[in-house]
ROGU-409159 format. One record per residue (C-alpha): chain; x, y, z. Coordinates in nm, 4 decimals, decimal comma, always signed. Example, Ala and Ser with C-alpha at 12.3 -4.5 7.8 and 13.67 -1.06 7.14 Angstrom:
BEGIN
@chain = A	X = +1,2300	Y = -0,4500	Z = +0,7800 $
@chain = A	X = +1,3670	Y = -0,1060	Z = +0,7140 $
This chain:
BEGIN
@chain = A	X = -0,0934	Y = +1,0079	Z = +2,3417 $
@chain = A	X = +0,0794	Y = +1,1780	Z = +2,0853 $
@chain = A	X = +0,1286	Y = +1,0122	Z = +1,6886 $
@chain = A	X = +0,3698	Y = +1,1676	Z = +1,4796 $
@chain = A	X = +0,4137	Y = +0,9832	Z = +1,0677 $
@chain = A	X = +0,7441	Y = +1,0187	Z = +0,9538 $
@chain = A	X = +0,6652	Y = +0,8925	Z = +0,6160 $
@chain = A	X = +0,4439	Y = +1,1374	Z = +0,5216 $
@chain = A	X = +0,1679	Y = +1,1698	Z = +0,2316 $
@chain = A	X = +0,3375	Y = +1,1816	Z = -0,0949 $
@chain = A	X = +0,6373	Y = +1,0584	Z = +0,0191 $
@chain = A	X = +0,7143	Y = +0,7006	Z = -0,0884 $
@chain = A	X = +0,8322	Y = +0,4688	Z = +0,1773 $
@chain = A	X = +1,0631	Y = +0,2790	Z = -0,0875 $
@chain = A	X = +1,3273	Y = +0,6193	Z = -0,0479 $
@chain = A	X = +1,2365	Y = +0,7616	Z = +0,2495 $
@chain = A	X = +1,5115	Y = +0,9408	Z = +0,4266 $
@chain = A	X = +1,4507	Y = +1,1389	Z = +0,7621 $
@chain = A	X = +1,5405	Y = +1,4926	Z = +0,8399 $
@chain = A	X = +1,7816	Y = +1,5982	Z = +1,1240 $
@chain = A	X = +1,4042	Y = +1,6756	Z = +1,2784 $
@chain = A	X = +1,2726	Y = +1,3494	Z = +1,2237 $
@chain = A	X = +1,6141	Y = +1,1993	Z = +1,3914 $
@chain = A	X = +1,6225	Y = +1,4243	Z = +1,6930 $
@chain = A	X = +1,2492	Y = +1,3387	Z = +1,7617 $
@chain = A	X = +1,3182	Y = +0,9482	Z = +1,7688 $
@chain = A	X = +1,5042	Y = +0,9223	Z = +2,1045 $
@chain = A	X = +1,2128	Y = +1,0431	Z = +2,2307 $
@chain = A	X = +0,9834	Y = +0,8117	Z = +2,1108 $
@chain = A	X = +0,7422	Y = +0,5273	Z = +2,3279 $
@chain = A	X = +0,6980	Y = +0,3171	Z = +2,0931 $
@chain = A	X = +0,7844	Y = +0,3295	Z = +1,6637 $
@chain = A	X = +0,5677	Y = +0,1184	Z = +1,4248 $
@chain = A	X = +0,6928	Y = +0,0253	Z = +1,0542 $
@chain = A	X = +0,4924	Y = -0,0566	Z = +0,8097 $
@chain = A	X = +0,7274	Y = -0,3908	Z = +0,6736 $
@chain = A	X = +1,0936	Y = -0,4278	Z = +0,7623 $
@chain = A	X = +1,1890	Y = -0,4291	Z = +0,3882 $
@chain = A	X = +0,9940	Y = -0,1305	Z = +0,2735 $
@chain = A	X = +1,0767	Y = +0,1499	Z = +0,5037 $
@chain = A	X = +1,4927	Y = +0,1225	Z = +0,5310 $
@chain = A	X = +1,5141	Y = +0,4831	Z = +0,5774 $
@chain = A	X = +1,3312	Y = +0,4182	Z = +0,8750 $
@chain = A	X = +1,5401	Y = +0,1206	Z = +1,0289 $
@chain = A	X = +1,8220	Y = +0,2757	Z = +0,9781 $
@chain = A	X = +1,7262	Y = +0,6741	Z = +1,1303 $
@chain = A	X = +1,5765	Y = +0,4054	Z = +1,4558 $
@chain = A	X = +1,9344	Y = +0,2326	Z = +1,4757 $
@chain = A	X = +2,1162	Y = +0,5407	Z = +1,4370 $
@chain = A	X = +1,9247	Y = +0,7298	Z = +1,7115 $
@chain = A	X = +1,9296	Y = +0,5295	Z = +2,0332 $
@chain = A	X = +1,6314	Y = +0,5905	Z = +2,2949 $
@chain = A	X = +1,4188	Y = +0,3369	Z = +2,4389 $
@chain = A	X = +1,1403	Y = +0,2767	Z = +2,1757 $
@chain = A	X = +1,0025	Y = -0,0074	Z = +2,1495 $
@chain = A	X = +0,9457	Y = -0,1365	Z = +1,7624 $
@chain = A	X = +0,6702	Y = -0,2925	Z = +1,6271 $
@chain = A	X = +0,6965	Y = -0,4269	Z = +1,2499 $
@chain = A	X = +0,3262	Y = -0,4618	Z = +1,1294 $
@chain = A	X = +0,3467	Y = -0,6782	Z = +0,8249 $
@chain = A	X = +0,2038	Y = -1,0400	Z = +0,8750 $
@chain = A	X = +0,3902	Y = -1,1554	Z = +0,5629 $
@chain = A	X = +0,7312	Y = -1,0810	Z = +0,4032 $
@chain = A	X = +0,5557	Y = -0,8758	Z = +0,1044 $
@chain = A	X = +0,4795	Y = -0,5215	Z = +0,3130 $
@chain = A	X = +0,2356	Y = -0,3862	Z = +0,0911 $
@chain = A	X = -0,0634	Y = -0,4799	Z = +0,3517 $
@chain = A	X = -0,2430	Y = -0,1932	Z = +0,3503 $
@chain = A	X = -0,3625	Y = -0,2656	Z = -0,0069 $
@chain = A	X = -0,5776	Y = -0,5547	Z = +0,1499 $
@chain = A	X = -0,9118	Y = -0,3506	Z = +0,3726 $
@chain = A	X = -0,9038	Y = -0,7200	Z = +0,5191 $
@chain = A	X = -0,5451	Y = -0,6969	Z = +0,6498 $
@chain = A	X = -0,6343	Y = -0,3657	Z = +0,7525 $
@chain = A	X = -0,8228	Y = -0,4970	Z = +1,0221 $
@chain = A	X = -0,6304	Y = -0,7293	Z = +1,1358 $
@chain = A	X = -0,3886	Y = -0,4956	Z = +1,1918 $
@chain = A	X = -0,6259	Y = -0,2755	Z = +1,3583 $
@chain = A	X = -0,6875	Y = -0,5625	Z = +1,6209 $
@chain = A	X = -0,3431	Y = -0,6291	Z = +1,6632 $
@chain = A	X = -0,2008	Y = -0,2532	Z = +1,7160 $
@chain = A	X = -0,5427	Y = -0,2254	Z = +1,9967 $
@chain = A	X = -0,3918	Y = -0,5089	Z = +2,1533 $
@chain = A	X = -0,0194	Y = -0,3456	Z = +2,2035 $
@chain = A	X = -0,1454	Y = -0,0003	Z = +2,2867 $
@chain = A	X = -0,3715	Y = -0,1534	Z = +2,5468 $
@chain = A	X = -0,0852	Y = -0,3631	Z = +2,7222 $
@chain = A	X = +0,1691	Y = -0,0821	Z = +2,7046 $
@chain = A	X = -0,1224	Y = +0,1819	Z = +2,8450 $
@chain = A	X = -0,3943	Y = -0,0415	Z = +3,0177 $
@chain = A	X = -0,5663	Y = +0,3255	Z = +3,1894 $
@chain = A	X = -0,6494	Y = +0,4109	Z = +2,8499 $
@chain = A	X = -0,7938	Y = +0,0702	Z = +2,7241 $
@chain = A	X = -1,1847	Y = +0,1973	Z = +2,7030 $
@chain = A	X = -1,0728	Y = +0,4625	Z = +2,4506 $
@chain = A	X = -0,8631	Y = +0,2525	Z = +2,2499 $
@chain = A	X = -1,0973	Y = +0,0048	Z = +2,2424 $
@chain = A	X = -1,3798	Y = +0,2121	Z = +2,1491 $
@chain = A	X = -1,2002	Y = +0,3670	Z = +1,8848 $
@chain = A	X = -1,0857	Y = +0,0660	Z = +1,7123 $
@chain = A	X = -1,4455	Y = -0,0694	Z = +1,7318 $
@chain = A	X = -1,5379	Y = +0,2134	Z = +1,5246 $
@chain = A	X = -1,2372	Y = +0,2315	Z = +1,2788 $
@chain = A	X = -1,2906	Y = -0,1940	Z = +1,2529 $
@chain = A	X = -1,6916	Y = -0,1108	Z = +1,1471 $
@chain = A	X = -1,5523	Y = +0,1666	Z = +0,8862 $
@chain = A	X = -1,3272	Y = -0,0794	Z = +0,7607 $
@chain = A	X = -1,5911	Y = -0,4028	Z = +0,7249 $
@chain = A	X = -1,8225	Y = -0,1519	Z = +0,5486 $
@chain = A	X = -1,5486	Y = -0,0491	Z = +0,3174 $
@chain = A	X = -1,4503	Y = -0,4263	Z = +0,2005 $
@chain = A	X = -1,8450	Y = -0,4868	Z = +0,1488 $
@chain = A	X = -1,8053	Y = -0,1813	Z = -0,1133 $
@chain = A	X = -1,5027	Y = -0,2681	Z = -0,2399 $
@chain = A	X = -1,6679	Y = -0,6090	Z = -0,3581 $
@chain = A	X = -1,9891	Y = -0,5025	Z = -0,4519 $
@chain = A	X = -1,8355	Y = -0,2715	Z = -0,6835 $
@chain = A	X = -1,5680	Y = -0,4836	Z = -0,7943 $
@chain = A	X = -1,8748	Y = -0,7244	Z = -0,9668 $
@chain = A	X = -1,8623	Y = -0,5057	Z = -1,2324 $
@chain = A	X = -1,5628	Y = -0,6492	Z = -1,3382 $
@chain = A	X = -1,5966	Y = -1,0003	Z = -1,5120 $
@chain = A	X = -1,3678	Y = -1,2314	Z = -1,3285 $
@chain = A	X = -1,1189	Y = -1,3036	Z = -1,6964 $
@chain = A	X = -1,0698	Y = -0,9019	Z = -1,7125 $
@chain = A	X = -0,9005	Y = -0,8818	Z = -1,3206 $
@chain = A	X = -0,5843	Y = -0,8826	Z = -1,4496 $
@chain = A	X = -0,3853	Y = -0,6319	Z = -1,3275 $
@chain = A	X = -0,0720	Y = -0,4803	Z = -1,4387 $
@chain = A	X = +0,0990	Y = -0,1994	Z = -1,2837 $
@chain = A	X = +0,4719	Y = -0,0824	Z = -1,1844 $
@chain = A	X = +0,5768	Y = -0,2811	Z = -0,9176 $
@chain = A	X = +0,4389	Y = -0,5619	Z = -0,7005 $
@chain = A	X = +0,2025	Y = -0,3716	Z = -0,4251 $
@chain = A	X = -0,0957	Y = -0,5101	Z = -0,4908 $
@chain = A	X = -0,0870	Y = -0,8955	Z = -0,3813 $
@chain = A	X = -0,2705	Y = -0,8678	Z = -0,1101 $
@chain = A	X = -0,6028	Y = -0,6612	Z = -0,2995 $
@chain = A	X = -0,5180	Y = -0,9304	Z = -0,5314 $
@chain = A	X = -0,5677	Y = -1,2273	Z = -0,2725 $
@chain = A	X = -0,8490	Y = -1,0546	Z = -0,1323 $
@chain = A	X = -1,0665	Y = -0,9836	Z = -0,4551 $
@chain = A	X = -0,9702	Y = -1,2339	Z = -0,7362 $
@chain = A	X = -0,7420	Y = -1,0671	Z = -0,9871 $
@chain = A	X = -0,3828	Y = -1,1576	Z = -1,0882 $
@chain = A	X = -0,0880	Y = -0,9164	Z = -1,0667 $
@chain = A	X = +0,1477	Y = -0,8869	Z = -1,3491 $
@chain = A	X = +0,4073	Y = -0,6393	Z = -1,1886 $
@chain = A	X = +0,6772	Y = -0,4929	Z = -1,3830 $
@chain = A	X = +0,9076	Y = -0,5268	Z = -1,0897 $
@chain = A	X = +0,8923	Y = -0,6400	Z = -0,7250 $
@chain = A	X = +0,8157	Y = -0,5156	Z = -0,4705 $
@chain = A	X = +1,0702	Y = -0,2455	Z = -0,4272 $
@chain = A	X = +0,9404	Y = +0,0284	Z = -0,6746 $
@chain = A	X = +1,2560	Y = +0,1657	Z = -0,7296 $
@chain = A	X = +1,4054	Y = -0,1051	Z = -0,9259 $
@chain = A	X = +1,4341	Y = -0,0793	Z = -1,3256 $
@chain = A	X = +1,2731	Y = -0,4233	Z = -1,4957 $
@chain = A	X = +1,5562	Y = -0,5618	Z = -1,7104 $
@chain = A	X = +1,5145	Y = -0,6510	Z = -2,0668 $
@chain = A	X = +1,3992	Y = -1,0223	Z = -2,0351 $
@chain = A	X = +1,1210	Y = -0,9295	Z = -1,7387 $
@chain = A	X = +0,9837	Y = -0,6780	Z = -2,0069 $
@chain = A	X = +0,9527	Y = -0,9606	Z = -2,2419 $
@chain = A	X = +0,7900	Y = -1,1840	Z = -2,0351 $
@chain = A	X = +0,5323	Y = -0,8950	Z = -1,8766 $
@chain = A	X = +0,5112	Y = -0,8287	Z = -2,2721 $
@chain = A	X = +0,3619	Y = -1,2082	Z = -2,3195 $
@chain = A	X = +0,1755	Y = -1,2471	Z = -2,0388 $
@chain = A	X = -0,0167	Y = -0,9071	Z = -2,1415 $
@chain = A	X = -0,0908	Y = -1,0745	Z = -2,5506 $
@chain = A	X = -0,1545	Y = -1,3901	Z = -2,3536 $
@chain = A	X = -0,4051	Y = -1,2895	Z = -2,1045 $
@chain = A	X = -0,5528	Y = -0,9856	Z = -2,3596 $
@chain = A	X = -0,4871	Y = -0,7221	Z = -2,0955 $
@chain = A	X = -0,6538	Y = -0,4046	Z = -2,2625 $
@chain = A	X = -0,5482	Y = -0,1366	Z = -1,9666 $
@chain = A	X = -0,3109	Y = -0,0606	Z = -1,8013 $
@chain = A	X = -0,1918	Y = +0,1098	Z = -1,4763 $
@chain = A	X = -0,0175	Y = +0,4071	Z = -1,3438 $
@chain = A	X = +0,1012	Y = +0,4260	Z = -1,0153 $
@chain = A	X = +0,1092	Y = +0,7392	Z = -0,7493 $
@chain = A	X = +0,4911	Y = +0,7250	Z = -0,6433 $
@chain = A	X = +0,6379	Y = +0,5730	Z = -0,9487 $
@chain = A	X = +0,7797	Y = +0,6388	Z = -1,2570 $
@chain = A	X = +0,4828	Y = +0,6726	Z = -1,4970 $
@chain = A	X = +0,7045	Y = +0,6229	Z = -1,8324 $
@chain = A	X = +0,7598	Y = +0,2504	Z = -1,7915 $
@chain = A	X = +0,3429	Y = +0,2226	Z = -1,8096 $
@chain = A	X = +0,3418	Y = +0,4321	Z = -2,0857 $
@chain = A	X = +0,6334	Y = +0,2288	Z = -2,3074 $
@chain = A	X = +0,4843	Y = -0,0561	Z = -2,1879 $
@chain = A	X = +0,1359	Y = +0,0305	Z = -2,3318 $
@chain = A	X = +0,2953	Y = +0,1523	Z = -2,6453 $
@chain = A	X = +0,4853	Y = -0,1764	Z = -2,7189 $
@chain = A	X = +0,1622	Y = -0,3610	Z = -2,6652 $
@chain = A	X = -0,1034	Y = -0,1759	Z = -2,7600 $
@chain = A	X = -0,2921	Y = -0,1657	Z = -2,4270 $
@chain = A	X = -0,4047	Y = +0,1637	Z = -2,3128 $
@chain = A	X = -0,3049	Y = +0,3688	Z = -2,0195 $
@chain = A	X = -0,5079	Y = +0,3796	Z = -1,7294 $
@chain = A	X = -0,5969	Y = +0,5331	Z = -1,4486 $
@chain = A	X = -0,3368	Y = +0,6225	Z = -1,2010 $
@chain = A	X = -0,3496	Y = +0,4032	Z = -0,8652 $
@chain = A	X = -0,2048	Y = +0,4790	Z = -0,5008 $
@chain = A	X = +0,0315	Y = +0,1837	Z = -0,4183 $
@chain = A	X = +0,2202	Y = +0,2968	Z = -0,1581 $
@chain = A	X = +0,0511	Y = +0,5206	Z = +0,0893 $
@chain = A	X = -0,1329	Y = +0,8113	Z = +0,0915 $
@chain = A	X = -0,1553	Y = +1,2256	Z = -0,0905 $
@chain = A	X = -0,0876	Y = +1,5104	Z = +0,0439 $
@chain = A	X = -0,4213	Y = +1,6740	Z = -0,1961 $
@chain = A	X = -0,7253	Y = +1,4599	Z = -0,4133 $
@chain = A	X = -0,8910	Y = +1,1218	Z = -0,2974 $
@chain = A	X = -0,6079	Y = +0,9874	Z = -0,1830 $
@chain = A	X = -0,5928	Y = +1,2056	Z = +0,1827 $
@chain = A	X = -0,7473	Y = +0,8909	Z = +0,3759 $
@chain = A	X = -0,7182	Y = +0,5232	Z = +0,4060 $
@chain = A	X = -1,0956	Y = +0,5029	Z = +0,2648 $
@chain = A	X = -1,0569	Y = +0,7817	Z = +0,0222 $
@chain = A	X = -0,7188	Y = +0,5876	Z = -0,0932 $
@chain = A	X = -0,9280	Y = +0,2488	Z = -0,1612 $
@chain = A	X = -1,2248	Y = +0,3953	Z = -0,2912 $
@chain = A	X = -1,0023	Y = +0,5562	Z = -0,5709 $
@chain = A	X = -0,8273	Y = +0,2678	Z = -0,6770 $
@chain = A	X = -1,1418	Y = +0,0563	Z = -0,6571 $
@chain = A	X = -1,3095	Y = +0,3471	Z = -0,9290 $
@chain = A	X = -1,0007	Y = +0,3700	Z = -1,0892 $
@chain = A	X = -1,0140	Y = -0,0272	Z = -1,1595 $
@chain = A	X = -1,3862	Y = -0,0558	Z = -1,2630 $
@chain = A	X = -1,3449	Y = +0,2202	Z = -1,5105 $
@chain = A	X = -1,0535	Y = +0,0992	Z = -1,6615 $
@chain = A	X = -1,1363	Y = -0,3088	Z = -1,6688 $
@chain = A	X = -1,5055	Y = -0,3174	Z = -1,6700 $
């Protein structure tokens, strides 16, 4: 079996657009997995456009796409993707299985990490503000509230009054740091930490992974934003 990412590293899913490459290659396709139905349109739209037979999965358990933030939902969607490629290719259920046994024990060892590092942080400092909303899910999973400057489309501009009221809840909650992220635009961070005195932070990957540094690999990916959020909040 053949895999083949169309989104790939560096490239955020928010404004993906495919090549002619990418669009000749999806007729051809068994079966096409997206990430959420809201974040990838580039995507849906190069699938409708191309015809074939594919079958499509959407992954996301929830309307908010940004899953892969959460090691927990990770695995769930580990367990769910077995399950499909075993029905559509029962002769090569061992292998799948034994792979995704594997991958599941990487992951459980990875959350147990995540949260034994994350103690560091005092449970009033996991506050976390950053460019847009991606990190619900991390936030669900290890106690800290998100104070995005816009939703959970990265490409759209905060207006005036949703400044203001990030601006508040920042003085309110005496946020000291914050955060950059990978595939946005780092200047609204850096106004934003000038208006209220916080610092700048780190710089966290919120919507997939690099093509170069720690962010190559799922676990290299978390593991940097978990150091990234210890150093900065601790």
């Amino acid at each position: 079996m053949a895999v083949t990412g169309l989104i790939r590293p560096g490239v955020d899913p928010h404004t993906f657009e495919p090549s002619p490459r990418d669009l000749a290659g999806l007729r051809d396709y068994d079966l096409i997995l997206a990430a959420g139905l809201d974040l990838d349109p580039g995507l849906v739209k190069a699938v409708s456009n191309a015809g074939g037979s594919a079958a499509w999965v959407n992954l996301s358990p929830d309307p908010d796409p940004h899953w892969w933030n959460s090691v927990v939902a990770a695995e769930t969607i580990v367990r769910r993707l077995t399950a499909e490629l075993i029905r559509r290719r029962p002769v090569a259920a061992e292998g799948f299985s034994a792979r995704s046994t594997a991958l599941l024990a990487t992951l459980t060892r990875l959350d147990q990490d995540c949260r034994s590092r994350l103690a560091a942080i005092a449970p009033r400092r996991r506050v976390l503000v950053t460019t847009h909303d991606a990190f619900a899910w991390f936030a669900r999973d290890y106690g800290f509230q998100v104070y995005p400057l816009s939703g959970v489309n990265a490409e759209a501009e905060p207006n005036a009054r949703e400044v203001a009221r990030i601006v508040d809840e920042i003085h309110r909650a005496g946020v000291t740091t914050l955060f950059f992220e990978s595939a946005a635009n780092p200047h609204l961070i850096a106004a934003l930490a000038e208006e209220t005195g916080a610092r700048a932070g780190g710089m966290l990957y919120a919507d997939g992974l690099s093509p170069n540094g720690d962010g190559t690999t799922y676990v290299g990916m978390i593991q940097h934003n978990i150091s990234t959020l210890v150093d900065g909040l601790k």
